[in-house]
C-alpha positions in Angstrom: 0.5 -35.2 24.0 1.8 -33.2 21.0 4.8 -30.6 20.8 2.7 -27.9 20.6 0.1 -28.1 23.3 1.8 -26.2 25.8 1.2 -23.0 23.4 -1.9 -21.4 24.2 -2.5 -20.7 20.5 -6.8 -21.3 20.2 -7.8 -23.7 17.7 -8.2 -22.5 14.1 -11.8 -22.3 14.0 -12.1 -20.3 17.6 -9.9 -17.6 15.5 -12.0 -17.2 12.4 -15.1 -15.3 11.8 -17.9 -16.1 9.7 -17.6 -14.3 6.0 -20.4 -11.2 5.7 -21.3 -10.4 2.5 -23.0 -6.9 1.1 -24.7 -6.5 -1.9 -23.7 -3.2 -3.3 -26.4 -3.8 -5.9 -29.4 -3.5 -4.0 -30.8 -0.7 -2.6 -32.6 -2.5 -0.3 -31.5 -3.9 3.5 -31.2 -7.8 3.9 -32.4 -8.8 7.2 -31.9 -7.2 10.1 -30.1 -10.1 13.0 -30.3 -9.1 16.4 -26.9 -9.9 18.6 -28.9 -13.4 19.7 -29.1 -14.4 15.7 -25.2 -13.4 15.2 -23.8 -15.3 18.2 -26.3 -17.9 16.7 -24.5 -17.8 13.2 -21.0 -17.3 14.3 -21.5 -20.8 16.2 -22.9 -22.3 13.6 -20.0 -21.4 11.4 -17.3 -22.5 13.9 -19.2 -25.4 14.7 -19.2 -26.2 10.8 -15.1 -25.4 10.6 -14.5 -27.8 13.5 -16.5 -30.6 12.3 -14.6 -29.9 8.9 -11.4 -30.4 10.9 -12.5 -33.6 12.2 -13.3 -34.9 8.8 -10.1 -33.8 7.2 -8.3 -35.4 10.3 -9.8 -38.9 9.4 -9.2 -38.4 5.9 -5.5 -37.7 6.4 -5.8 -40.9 9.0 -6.9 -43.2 6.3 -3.9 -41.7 4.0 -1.2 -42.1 7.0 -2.7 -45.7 7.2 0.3 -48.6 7.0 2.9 -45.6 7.1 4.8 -45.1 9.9 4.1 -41.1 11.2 3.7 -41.2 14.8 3.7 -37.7 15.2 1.0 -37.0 12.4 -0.7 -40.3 14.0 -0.9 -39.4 17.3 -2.0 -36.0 16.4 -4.7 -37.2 14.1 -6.4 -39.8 16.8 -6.2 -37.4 19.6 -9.2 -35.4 17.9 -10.1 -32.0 15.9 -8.9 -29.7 19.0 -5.1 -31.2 18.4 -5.1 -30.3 14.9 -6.8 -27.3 15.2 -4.7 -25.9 17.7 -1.8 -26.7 15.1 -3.7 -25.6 12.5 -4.3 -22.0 14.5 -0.6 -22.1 15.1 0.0 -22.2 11.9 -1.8 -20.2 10.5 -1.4 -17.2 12.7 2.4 -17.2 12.0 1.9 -17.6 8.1 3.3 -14.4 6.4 2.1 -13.8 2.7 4.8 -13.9 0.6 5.6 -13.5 -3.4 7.6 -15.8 -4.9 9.9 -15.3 -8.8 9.1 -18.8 -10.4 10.1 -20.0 -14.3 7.7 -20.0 -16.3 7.4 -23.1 -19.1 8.7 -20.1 -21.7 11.4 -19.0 -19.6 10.3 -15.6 -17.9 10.2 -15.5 -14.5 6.4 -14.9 -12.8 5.6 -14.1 -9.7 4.0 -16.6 -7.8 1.9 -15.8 -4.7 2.1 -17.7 -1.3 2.5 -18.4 2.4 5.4 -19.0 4.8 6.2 -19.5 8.1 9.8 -18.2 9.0 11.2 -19.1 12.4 12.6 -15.3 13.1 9.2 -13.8 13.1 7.0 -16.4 14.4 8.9 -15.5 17.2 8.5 -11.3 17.0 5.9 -9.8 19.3 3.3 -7.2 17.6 3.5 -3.9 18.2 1.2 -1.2 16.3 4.1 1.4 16.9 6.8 -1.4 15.7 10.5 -0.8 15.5 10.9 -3.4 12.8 9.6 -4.6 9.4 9.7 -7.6 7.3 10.3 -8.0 3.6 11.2 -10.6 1.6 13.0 -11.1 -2.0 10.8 -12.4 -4.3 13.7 -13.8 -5.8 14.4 -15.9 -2.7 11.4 -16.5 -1.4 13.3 -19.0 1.6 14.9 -15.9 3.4 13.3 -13.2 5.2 14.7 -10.1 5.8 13.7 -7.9 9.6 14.9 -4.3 8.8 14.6 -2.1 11.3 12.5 1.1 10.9 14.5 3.4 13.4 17.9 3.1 15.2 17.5 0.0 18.4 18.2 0.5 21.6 20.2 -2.0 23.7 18.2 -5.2 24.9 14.7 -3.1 23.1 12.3 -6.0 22.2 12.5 -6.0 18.2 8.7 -5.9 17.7 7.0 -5.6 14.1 2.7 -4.7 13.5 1.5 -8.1 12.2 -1.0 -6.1 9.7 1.5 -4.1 8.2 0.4 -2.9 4.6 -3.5 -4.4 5.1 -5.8 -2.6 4.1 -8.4 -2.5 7.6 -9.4 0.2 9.0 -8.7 0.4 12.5 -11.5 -0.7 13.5 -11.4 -3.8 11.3 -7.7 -4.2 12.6 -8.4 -4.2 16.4 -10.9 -7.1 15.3 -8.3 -9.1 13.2 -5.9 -8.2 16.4 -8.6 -9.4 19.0 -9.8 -12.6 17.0 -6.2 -14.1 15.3 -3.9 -13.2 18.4 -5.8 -12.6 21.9 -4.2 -8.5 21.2 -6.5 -6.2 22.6 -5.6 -3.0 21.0 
């Protein structure tokens, strides 16, 4: 049994959603899908993404092969759901993050990426949060909480997990609902 199981984070592909698509060029409607045809599609999708983990799994089983890993072993054999499940923990703690990085000529660029810092994995979400986080892009290994108004004593430090996105609230209750079980 791995580390993680007793975490009741959902596997990764229970967390996404299929991609929709508009075309802003055409005038006309696509196809109209009943509720039936989405639950149909979204399905499909998650039953693709799973079956995708379960390849990936192997894959990474014949790399691991002859090395000794037993954690990454024993997750690997014990199915898609165990990696999955890591997979949705990780990725539902991953903050974006920008990153200062040399460039062959010298300058510094900024470099685009994810993180997982052990402070805020561990922060609760609150739409009304007491606390934000930043980074440096000059140090892209720390994370800074600030706080957004004065803390009480023993007040749950709590930050909005889709600070600065660009959702509507509607689209953020959704992300909310799907990525963390929040019903807003």
């Amino acid at each position: 049994q791995s580390p993680w199981s007793s975490y009741a984070s959902p596997c990764w592909w229970e967390t996404m959603k299929r991609p929709i698509y508009e075309d802003s060029d055409s005038d006309t409607e696509g196809p109209a899908f009943d509720s039936e045809d989405e639950e149909s599609l979204d399905r499909f999708f998650q039953s693709t993404v799973r079956s995708q983990t379960s390849e990936m799994g192997d894959v990474l089983l014949s790399v691991l092969e002859g090395k000794t890993c037993a954690l990454a072993e024993a997750l690997l054999r014990s199915g898609p759901e165990a990696l999955g499940r890591l997979m949705g923990l990780l990725r539902v703690n991953a903050m974006a993050l920008h990153a200062q990085v040399a460039s062959e000529d010298g300058d510094a660029e900024v470099s685009k990426g994810m993180a997982i810092y052990s402070v805020t994995s561990a922060m609760n979400h609150d739409p009304a949060a007491n606390c934000f986080v930043s980074s440096d892009p000059a140090y892209p290994q720390r994370c800074l909480v600030r706080t957004l108004r004065p803390i009480e004593p023993e007040e749950e430090l709590c930050i909005d997990y889709l600070q600065g996105s660009p959702y509507s609230m509607e689209q953020r209750n959704q992300v909310l609902l799907q990525q963390y079980g929040i019903v807003a």
